[in-house]
N, C-alpha and C positions, 0 to 999 in steps of 0.2 A: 540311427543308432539307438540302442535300448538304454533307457537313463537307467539310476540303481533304483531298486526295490527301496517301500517305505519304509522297511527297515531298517535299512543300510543309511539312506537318507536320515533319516530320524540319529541316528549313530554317530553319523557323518555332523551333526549341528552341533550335538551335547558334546562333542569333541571338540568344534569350534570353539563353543562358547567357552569350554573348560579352558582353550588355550590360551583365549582372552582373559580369562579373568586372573590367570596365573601372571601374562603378561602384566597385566594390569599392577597386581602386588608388587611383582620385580619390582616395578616402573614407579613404583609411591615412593621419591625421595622425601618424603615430608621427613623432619626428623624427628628422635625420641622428646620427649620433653619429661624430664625430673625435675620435681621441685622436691628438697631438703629443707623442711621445716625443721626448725631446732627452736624448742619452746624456753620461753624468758633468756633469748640472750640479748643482753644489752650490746650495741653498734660499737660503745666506746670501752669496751672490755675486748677487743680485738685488737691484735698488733696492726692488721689492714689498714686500720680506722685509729692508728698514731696512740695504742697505750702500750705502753711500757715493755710491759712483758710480755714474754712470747708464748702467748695464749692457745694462737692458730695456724702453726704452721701451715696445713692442709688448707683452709681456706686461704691465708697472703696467696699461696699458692696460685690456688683457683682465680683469687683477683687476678693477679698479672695477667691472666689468660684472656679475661674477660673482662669486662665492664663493673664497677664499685661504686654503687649508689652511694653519693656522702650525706645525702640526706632523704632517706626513706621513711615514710610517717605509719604507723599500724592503725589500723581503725578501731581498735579498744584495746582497753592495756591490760585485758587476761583473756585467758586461750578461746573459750569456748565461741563468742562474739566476734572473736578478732580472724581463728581460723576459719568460721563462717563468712565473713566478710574477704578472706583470700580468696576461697572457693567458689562464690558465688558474683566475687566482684559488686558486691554493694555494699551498704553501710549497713551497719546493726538494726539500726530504726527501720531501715528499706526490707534485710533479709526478716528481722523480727526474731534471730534466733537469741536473745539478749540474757538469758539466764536460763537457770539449773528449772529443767519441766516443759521446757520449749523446743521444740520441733520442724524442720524444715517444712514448707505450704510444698506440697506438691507439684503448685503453679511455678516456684521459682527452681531453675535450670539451676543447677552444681557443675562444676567442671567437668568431671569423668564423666556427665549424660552425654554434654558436648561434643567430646573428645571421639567416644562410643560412638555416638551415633555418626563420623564424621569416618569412621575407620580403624581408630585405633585401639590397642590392645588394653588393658586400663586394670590396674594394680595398683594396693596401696599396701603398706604395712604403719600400722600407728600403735603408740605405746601409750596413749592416757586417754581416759575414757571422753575428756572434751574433743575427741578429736574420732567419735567414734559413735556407731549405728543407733544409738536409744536420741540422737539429736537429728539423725540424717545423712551422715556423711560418707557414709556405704554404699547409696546411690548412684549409679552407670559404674561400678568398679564391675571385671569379671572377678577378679580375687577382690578379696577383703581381711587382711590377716591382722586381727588386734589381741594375738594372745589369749585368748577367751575372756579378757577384759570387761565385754559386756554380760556375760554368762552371772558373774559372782565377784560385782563388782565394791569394794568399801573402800568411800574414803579413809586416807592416811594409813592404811593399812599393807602399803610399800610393796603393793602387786605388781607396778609397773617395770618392764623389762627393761635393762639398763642398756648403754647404746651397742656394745658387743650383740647383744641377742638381737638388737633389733637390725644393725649389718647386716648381721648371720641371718636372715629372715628375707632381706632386703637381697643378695645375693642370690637366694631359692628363686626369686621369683623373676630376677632377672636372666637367670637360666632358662625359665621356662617360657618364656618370652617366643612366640610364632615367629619363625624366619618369615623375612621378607614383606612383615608389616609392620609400622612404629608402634610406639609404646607410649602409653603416661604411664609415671610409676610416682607415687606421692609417699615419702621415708619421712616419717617423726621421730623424732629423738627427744626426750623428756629429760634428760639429765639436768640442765643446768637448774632447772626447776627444784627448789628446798623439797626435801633436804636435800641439802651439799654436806654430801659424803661419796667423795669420788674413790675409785680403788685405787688399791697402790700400785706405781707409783705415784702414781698423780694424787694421793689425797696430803703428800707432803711437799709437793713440787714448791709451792709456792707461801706455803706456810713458814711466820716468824714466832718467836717463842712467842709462846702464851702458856698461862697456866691456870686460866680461871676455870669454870664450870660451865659456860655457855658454847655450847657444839654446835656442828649441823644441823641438827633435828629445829626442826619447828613446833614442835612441844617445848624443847628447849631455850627459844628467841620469841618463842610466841604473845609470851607477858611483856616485851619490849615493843612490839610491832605499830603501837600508835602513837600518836602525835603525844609528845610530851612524856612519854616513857625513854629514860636516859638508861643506855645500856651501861653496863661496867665496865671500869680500863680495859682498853683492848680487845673486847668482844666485838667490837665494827670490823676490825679487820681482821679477826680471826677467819666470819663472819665472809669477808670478801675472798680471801686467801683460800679459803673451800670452794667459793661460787669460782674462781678464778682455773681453782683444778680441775672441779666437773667442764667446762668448757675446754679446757685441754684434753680430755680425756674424751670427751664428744668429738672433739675436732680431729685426734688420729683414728675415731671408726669412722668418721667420713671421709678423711683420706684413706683408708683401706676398700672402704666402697668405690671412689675415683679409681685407686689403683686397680679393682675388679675392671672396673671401666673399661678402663683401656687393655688388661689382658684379654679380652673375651670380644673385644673388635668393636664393642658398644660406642666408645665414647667418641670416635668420628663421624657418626650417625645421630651425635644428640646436643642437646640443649638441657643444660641446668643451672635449673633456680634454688641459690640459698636465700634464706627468708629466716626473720622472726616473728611468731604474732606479737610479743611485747619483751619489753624489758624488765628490770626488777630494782626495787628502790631500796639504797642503804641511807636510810634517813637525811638526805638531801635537802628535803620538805618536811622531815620529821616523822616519819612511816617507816617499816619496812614488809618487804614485800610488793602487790602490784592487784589491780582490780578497783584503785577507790579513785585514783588520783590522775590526772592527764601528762605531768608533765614529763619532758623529755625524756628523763632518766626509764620512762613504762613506753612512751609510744615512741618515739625515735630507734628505729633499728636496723638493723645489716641489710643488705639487697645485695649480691653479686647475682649476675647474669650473663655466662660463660657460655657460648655457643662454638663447642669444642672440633667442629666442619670447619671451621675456620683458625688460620695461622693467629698467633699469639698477639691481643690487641692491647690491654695492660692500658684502659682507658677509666679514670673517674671521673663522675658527672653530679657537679655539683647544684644543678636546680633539683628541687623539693620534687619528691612522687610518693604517691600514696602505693600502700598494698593493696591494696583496688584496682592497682594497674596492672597487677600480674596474670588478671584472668586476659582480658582483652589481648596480653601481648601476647600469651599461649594461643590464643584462638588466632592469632594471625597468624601466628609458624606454622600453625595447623593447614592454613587454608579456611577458615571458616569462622563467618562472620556472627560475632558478639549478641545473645540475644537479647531481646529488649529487656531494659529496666536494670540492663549493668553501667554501673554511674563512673566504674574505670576508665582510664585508656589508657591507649596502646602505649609499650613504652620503644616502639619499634625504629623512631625518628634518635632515641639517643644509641640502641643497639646497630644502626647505620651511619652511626661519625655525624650526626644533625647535631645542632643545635637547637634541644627542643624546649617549650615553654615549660617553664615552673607550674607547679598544679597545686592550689590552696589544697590542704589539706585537713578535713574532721576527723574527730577522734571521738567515742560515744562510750557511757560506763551506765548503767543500772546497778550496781553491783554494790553489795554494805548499804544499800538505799542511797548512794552518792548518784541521785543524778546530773551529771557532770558531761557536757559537750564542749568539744573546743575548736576553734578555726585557726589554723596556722596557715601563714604566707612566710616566705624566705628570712621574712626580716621582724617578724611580729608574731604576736600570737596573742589569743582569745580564750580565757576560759571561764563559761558559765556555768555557776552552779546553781541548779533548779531548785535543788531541794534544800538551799539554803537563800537564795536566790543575790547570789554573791557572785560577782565577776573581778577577772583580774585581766589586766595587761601588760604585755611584758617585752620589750624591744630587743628581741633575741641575739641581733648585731652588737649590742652595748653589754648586754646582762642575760648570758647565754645561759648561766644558771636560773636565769630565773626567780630572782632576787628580789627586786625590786617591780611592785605592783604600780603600774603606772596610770593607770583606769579613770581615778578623781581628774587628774593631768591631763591626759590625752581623749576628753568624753567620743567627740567628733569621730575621730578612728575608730575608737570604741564601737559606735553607732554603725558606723559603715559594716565592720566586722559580722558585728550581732546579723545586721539585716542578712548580709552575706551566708550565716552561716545558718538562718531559719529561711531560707527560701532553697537552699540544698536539702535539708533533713525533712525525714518524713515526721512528726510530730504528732499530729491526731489525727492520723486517719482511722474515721470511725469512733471517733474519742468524745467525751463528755465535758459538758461547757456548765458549768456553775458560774453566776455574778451575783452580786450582789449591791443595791443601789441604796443610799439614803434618801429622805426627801429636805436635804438641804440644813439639816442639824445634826451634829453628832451622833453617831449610834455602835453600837460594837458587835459586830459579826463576828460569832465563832461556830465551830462544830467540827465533825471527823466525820471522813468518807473512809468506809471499808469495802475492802471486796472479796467474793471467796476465791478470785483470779489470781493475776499478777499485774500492779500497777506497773506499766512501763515508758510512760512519760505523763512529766508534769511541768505544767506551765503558771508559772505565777502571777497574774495580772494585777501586782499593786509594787509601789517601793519599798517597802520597811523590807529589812532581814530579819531573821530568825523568826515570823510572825509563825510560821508553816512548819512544819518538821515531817518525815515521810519514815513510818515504822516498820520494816518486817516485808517490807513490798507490799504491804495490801495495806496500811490506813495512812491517810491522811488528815491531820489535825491543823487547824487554825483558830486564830486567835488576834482580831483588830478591834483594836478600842478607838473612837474618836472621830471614825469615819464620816466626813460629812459629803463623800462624793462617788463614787464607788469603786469596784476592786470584784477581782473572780479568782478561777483556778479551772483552767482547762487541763483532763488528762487521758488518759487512755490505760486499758484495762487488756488482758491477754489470758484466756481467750476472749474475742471482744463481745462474747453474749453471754459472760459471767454475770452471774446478779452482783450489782450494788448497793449499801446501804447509807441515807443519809442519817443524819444527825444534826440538824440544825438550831442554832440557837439567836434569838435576836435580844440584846441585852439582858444577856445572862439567863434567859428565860428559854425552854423550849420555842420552836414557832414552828406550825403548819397552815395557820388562814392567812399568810404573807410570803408563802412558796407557792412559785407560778411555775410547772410544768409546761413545756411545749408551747406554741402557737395558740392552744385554748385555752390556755392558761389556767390549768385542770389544778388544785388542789387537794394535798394527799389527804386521807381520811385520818392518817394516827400519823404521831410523831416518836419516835423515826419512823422510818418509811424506808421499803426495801423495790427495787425495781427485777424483776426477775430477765432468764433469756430472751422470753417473747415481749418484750416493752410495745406499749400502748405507739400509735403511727404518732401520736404528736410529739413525741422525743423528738423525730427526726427534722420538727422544724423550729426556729429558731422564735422565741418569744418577743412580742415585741414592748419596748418599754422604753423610757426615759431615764440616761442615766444620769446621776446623781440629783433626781426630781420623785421620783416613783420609790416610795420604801419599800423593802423587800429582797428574797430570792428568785434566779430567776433560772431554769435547769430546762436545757434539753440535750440532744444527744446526736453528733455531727453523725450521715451517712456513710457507708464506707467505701469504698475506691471509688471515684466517678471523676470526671472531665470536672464536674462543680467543686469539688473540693481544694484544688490550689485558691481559688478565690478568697475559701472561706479561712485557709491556713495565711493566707496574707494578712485576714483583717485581723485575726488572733494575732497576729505578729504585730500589727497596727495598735492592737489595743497593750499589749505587751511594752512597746515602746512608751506609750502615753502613760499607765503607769510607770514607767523607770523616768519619766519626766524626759525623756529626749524630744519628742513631739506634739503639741498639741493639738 
């Protein structure tokens, strides 16, 4: 018998294959995955989460359906850092995207590359520029709709779409949505975010008389925002009574979005995540606003996780999970495994009725020059502050506001924490190591490190407070008199081949023939002294010297990512501890 002609043959494959891969698509029950980012809303501004008022219809809603984290931790307490660290699944110090000028590394994977490359269709709509392409977050999306946001972008200049247009936006693209394969779709909603000035009805829902001068506007609460600026009768809760409308008023566009849901056949095909990157502080601690400070009231926020395939579970889970853990648990509905250097997990053991383990949680700020990290466990919490180099603790089961510093009391825990919470963070990698030693008499070490970069971590290796202070993100000044043993300041700079400049002084005097550079212990020519991009190879090794025996300074400059570097961030951590007097 005659077979077919190779044309026919050839015709006869591409038909195959075609049919295959069609099956194939059928066949992909993976489901949609949304996550609903809603910027600064506070966990305990929702009726879900036992406050008062009935803030959120549409999400109580979505809880019963699904799973309501009681205690969700954000990994910084303002957007740009924090929605980086959703996306990416690491901490700030790991992704590095920690302020205004800084840019996704290429090396690090974003969710929609994930997603993309794994099959699925991949859409965002985002309404504030932290949340958008001049940082990286446009990466694996096929759409990307932010309004032309990054086109002609100004602060405070109230460009941002309000949550009707960003629904309305969010709905286009859910239409356009390829039959027959899943989808990520990632919706920001900016509203609760100041100003609060929600439309009506909701800009009176919850409002009691008031008749002062201080509004919505952040122009206009803005001279009260720091610590020890006392607002006038009644302006706190005016103040709230707005922030409390915009969340209402956020919360019926995302039920009108759910309700698209389910008209259009979506929502039994999918999975969604509500999330905040942080919260927002009505003077609790004396602030208002969010970006300086760790506690609760900024990092503590909402999590539901509602996978709408499945009948009505209406479960809350009360052990501690980070927003770290949203990447990992997406890539597991996905089918597709976490890729390296994501410090989340999965939260797939509590969305299957487990009982699963509480997860310490960090929280990280560069931001107003507060460098400020903290470690929370269920029942405690930790928060250092570098640039003042102040720590507090605080027994969250007893003084859940956070009241009472317990730190002098409980050193021990204290200690435990600290180590806990510097052997997670990434710290200096690649970062610059200044000491300084006496030869066993008093001496007073002072000067200022500038940089033309961005300082983004500092490490203080002596006890006193206030000796340091950190200006503008690029200088550092110190100032210790009396030293008879010694003390340093390791920190790190962004981009890491910015030049640096010292400034060193030894009792009160300039000094350059008692600054020991590198391994050769090179001596700069003039004082100051500037290090430019291509730094000499002996930065990259460590000097060797006697401390509080040898007078002097003593500078070089750690390498950057390598297998050797946990070592050398241990003994920093080591020498760290020994100045706070916890170990000798």
């Amino acid at each position: 018998m005659v077979g077919p002609r190779p044309g026919a043959r050839l015709f006869l494959l591409l038909t195959l294959l075609t049919t295959a891969s069609a099956c194939r698509q059928r066949e992909d029950t993976r489901p949609n995955l949304i996550i609903i980012l809603v910027d600064t809303l506070r966990s305990d501004h929702l009726h879900s989460y036992g406050y008062p008022r009935e803030t959120s219809p549409s999400l109580d809603a979505l809880a019963r359906r699904g799973i309501l984290f009681e205690q969700a931790i954000s990994a910084a307490p303002w957007t740009l850092p924090s929605a980086m660290s959703l996306l990416t699944g690491r901490l700030p110090s790991s992704h590095r995207v920690e302020n205004d000028g800084m840019k996704l590394a290429p090396g690090i994977p974003i969710l929609a590359e994930v997603l993309k490359q794994a099959g699925y269709v991949t859409a965002a709509v985002v309404s504030h520029i932290y949340v958008d392409s001049p940082f990286g977050f446009q990466r694996g999306f096929d759409r990307f709709d932010d309004f032309g946001l990054s086109k002609d972008y100004r602060f405070e200049a109230g460009l941002e779409p309000i949550a009707g247009q960003v629904t309305d936006h969010a709905l286009v693209e859910i239409r356009r949505m390829e039959k027959g394969r899943p989808f990520f779709l990632l919706v920001h909603y900016f509203d609760p975010h100041w100003d609060y000035d929600p439309p009506a009805p909701y800009d009176s829902r919850f409002t009691t008389p008031y008749s002062g001068t201080v509004t919505g506007s952040y122009q206009s609460f803005s001279k009260y925002a720091l610590p020890g600026e006392t607002l006038p009768p009644g302006a706190l809760q005016h103040l709230i009574d707005l922030y409390d409308g915009e969340i209402a008023y956020t919360d019926a566009q995302i039920g009108r979005l759910l309700q698209i849901l389910e008209k259009e056949g979506v929502a039994r095909r999918s999975v969604v995540v509500v999330v905040s990157d942080h919260g927002e502080e009505f003077k609790e601690h004396g602030s208002l606003g969010h970006g300086r400070d760790l506690y609760d009231e900024v990092t503590r926020v909402p999590l539901i996780v509602a996978d709408l395939r499945k009948p009505v579970q209406e479960r809350r889970v009360e052990e501690e999970v980070r927003s770290i853990d949203v990447f990992p648990t997406l890539c597991a509905l996905a089918e597709v495994i976490p890729p390296r250097g994501v410090q989340g997990a999965s939260l797939i053991p509590f969305l299957s009725g487990e009982r699963g383990e509480a997860r310490p949680a960090i929280s990280e700020t560069i931001r107003f020059d507060a460098y400020k990290k903290s470690y929370r466990e269920p029942h405690a919490k930790l928060i250092v502050g570098l640039e003042s180099n102040s720590r507090e603790l605080y027994d969250l089961q007893s003084d859940p506001a956070e009241r009472i510093n317990l730190w002098e009391r409980r050193g021990q825990e204290a200690l435990a924490m600290e180590q806990a919470l510097f052997e997670q963070v990434d710290v200096l990698n690649g970062g610059w190591n200044l000491r300084w030693s006496s030869d066993g008499s008093p001496h007073r070490f002072s000067g200022s490190i500038e940089t033309e970069g961005l300082i983004t971590a500092v490490v203080p290796l002596f006890p006193q407070a206030g000796r340091h202070r950190v200006a503008r993100g690029k200088r550092i000044d110190f100032d210790l008199e009396g030293v008879s043993g010694s003390g340093g300041l390791s920190f790190a700079v962004s981009p890491s081949d910015s030049r640096v400049g010292f400034s060193l002084a030894l009792d009160g005097a300039p000094e350059k023939r008692r600054v020991f550079v590198g391994a050769r212990r090179t001596t700069p020519t003039a004082s100051p002294f500037t290090f430019a991009s291509a730094e000499p190879a002996e930065l990259f090794s460590k000097p060797a010297f006697s401390s509080g025996r040898e007078l002097g300074y003593f500078l070089w400059k750690s390498p950057g990512p390598s297998q050797e570097e946990a070592s050398e961030l241990t003994e920093a951590m080591k020498e760290r501890l020994r100045s706070l007097g916890y170990i000798r």
